[in-house]
LOFINU-513225 format. One record per residue (C-alpha): residue in three letters; x, y, z. Coordinates in steps of 0.2 Angstrom, whole numbers, padded with zeros to 4 digits. Example, Ala and Ser with C-alpha at 12.3 -4.5 7.8 and 13.67 -1.06 7.14 Angstrom:
LOFINU-513225
@type ALA, u 0062, v -0022, w 0039
@type SER, u 0068, v -0005, w 0036
END
This chain:
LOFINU-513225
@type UNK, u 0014, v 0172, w -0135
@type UNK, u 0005, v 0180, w -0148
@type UNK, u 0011, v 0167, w -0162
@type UNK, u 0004, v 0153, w -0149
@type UNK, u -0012, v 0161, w -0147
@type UNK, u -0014, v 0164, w -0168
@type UNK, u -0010, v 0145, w -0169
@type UNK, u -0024, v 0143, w -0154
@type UNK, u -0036, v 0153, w -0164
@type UNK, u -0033, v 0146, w -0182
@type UNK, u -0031, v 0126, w -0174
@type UNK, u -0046, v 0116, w -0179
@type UNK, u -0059, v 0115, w -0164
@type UNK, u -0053, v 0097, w -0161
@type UNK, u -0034, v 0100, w -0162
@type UNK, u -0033, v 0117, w -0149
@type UNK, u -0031, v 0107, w -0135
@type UNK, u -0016, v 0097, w -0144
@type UNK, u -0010, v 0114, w -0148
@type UNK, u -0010, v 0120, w -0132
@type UNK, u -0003, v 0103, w -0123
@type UNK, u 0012, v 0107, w -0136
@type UNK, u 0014, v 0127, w -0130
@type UNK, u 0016, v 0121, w -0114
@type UNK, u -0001, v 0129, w -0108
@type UNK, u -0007, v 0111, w -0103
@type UNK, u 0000, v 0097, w -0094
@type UNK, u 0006, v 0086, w -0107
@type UNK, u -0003, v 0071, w -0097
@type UNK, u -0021, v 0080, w -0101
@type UNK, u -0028, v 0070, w -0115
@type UNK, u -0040, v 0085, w -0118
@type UNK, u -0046, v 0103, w -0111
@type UNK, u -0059, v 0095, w -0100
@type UNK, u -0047, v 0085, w -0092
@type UNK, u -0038, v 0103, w -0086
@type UNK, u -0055, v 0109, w -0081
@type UNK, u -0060, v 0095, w -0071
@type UNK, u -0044, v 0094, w -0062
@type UNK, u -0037, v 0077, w -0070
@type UNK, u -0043, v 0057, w -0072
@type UNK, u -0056, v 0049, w -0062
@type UNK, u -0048, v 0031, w -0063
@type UNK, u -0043, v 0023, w -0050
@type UNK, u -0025, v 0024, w -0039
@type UNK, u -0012, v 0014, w -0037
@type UNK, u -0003, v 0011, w -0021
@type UNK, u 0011, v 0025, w -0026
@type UNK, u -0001, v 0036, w -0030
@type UNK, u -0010, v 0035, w -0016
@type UNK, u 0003, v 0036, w -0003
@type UNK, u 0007, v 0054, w -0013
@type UNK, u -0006, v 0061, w -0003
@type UNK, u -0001, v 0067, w 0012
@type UNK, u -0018, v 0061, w 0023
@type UNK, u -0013, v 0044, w 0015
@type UNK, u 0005, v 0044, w 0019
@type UNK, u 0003, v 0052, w 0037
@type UNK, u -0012, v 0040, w 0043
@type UNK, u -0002, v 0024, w 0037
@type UNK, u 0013, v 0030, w 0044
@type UNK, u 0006, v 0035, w 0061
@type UNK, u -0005, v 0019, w 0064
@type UNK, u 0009, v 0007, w 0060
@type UNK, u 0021, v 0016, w 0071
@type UNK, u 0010, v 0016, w 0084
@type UNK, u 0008, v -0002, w 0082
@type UNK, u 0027, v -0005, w 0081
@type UNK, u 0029, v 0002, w 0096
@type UNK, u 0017, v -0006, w 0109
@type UNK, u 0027, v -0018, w 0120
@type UNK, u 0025, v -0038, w 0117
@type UNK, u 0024, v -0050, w 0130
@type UNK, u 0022, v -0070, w 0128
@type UNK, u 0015, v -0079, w 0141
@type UNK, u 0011, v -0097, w 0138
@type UNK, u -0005, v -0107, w 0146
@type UNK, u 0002, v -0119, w 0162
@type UNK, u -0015, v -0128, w 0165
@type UNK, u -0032, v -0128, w 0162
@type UNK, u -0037, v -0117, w 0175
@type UNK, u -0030, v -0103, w 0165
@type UNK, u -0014, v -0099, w 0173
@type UNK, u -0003, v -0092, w 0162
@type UNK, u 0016, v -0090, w 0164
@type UNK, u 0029, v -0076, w 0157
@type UNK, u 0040, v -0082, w 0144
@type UNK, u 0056, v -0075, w 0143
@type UNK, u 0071, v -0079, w 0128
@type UNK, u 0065, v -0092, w 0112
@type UNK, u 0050, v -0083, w 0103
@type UNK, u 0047, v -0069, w 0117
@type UNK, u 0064, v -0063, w 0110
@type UNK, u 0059, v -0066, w 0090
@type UNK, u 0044, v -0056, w 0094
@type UNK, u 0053, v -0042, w 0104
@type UNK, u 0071, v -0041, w 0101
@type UNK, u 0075, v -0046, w 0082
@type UNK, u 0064, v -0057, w 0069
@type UNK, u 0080, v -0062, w 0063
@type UNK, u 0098, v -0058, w 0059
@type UNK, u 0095, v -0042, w 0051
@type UNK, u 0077, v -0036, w 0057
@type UNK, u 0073, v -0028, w 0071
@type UNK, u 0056, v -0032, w 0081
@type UNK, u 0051, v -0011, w 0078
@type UNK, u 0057, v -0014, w 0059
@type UNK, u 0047, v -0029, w 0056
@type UNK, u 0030, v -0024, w 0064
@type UNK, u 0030, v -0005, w 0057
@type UNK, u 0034, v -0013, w 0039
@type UNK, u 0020, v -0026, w 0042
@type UNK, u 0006, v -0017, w 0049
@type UNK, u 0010, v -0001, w 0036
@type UNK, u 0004, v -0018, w 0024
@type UNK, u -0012, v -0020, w 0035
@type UNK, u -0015, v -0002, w 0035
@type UNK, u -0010, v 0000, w 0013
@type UNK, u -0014, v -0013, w 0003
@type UNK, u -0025, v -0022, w 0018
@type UNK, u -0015, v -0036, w 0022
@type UNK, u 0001, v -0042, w 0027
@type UNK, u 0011, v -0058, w 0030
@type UNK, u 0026, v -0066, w 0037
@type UNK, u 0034, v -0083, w 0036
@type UNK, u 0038, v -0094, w 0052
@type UNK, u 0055, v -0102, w 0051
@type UNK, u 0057, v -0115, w 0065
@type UNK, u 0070, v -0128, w 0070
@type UNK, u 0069, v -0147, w 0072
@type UNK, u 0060, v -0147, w 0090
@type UNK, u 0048, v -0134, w 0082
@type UNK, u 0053, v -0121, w 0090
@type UNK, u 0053, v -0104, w 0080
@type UNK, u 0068, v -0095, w 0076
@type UNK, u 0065, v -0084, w 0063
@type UNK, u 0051, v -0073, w 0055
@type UNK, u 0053, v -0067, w 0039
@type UNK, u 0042, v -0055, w 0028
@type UNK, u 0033, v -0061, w 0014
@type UNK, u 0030, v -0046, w 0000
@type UNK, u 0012, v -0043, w -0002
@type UNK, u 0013, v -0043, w -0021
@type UNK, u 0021, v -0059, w -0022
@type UNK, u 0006, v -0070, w -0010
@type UNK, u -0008, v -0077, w -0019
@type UNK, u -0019, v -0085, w -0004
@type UNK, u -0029, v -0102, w -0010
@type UNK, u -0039, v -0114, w 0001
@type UNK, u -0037, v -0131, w -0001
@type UNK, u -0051, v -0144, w 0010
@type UNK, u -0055, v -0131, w 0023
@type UNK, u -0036, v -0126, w 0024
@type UNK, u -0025, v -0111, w 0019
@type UNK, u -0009, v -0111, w 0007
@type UNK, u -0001, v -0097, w 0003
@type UNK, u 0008, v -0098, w -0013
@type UNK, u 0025, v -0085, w -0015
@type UNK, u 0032, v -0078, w -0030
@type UNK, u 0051, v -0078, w -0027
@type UNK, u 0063, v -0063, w -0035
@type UNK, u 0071, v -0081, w -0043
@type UNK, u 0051, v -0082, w -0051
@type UNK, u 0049, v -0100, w -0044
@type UNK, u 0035, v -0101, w -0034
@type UNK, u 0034, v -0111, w -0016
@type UNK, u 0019, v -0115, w -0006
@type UNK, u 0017, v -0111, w 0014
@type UNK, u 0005, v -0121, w 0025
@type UNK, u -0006, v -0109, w 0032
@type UNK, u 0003, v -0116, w 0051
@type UNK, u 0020, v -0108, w 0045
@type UNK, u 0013, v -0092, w 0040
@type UNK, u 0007, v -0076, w 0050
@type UNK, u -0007, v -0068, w 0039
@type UNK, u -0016, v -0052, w 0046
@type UNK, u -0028, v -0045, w 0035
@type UNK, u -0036, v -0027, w 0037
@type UNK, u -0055, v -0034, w 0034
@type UNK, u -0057, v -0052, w 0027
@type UNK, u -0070, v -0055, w 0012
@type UNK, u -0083, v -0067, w 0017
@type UNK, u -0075, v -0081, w 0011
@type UNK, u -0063, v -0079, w 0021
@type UNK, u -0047, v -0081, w 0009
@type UNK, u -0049, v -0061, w 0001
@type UNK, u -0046, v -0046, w 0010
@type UNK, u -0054, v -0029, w 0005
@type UNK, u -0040, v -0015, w 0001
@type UNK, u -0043, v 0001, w 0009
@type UNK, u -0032, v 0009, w -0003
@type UNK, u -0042, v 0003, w -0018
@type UNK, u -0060, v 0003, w -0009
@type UNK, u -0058, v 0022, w -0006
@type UNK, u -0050, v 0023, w -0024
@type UNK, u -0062, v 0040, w -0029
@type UNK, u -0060, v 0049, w -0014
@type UNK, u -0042, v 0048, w -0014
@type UNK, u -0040, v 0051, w -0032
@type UNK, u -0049, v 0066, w -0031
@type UNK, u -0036, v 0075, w -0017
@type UNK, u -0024, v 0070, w -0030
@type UNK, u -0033, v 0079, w -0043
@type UNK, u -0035, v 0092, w -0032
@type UNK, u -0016, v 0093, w -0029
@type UNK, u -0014, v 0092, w -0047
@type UNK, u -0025, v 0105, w -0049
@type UNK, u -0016, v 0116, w -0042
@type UNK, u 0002, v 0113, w -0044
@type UNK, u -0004, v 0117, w -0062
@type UNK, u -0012, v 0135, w -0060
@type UNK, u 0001, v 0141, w -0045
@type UNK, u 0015, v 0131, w -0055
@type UNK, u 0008, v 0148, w -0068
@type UNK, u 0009, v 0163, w -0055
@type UNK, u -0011, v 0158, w -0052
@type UNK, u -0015, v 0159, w -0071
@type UNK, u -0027, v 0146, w -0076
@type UNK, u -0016, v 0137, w -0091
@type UNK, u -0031, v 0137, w -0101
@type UNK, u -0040, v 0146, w -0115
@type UNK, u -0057, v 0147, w -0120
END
């Protein structure tokens, strides 16, 4: 210890932090002593990151599970004076029971709505057979969507693993969105809208892993 603090004391004034990033004083991820001080980066989050956080990861996780798990019923209009009749099997059972082979109705809404409630929007695809009757629903990764509109309509364009891309009719696609932009066509991203205030519990976090992570010594000198 007392070699490392010589080589502290002799370091030029603009190499001491470098010095002490190398001793293993500093978190090798601080690009300079004010970093330390100020408890990390102010930039902005990514969704990772920002799930990380345990009030992130517990509101998203609780709001989509409670959406998940609300009952759905399908009742389909009989005649113009508003009567409405309960549908049984067909789409009551995509939306209930199973969206398709291998997803189950609670599965597929927790993922979905955890989308609306993260990155602020969320989408699904609408298989149907010939008589147009829908069959399947299928979920559409968020990254992989770009959202255009084409003479008043909506297409959504996906990114397939393969990297070929195939474009949806807006009729074929279930797009629920968090808070649509003006336009209409862009969403606002809670995650990214409330960028700072969720990187600074990070750096708060990191704050202290760093000085507890010392038995509470401040791994800093000045």
């Amino acid at each position: 210890r007392l070699r490392r603090d010589r080589a502290v004391a002799e370091a030029a004034p603009e190499d001491r932090a470098q010095v002490l990033v190398d001793s293993g004083q500093v978190d090798g991820n601080a690009t300079s002593i004010a970093d330390v001080l100020n408890g990390g980066t102010s930039e902005g989050v990514t969704m990772k990151e920002a799930l990380s956080l345990p009030a992130v990861w517990d509101a998203i996780n609780f709001l989509s599970a409670a959406m998940a798990g609300l009952p759905i019923e399908v009742f389909e209009k009989t005649d113009e004076t508003g009567g409405d009749k309960k549908l049984t099997g067909g789409v009551a059972d995509v939306l209930g029971a199973a969206v398709n082979d291998s997803t189950t109705s609670f599965s597929w809404r927790e993922t979905f709505f955890a989308q609306v409630f993260g990155p602020g929007r969320a989408y699904s695809y609408i298989e149907r057979d010939r008589r147009g009757e829908v069959i399947n629903l299928f979920a559409m990764e968020y990254e992989r969507v770009t959202v255009r509109r084409v003479k008043g309509r909506l297409f959504y364009d996906y990114m397939e693993p393969s990297g070929r891309v195939k474009t949806y009719a807006g009729k074929d696609v279930i797009d629920i969105a968090y808070m649509l932009q003006p336009d209409h066509v862009n969403c606002h991203n809670p995650v990214m809208t409330c960028a700072s205030a969720i990187r600074q519990g990070l750096n708060a976090n990191r704050y202290a892993l760093t000085v507890f992570g010392k038995n509470g010594v401040p791994p800093y000198v000045l």
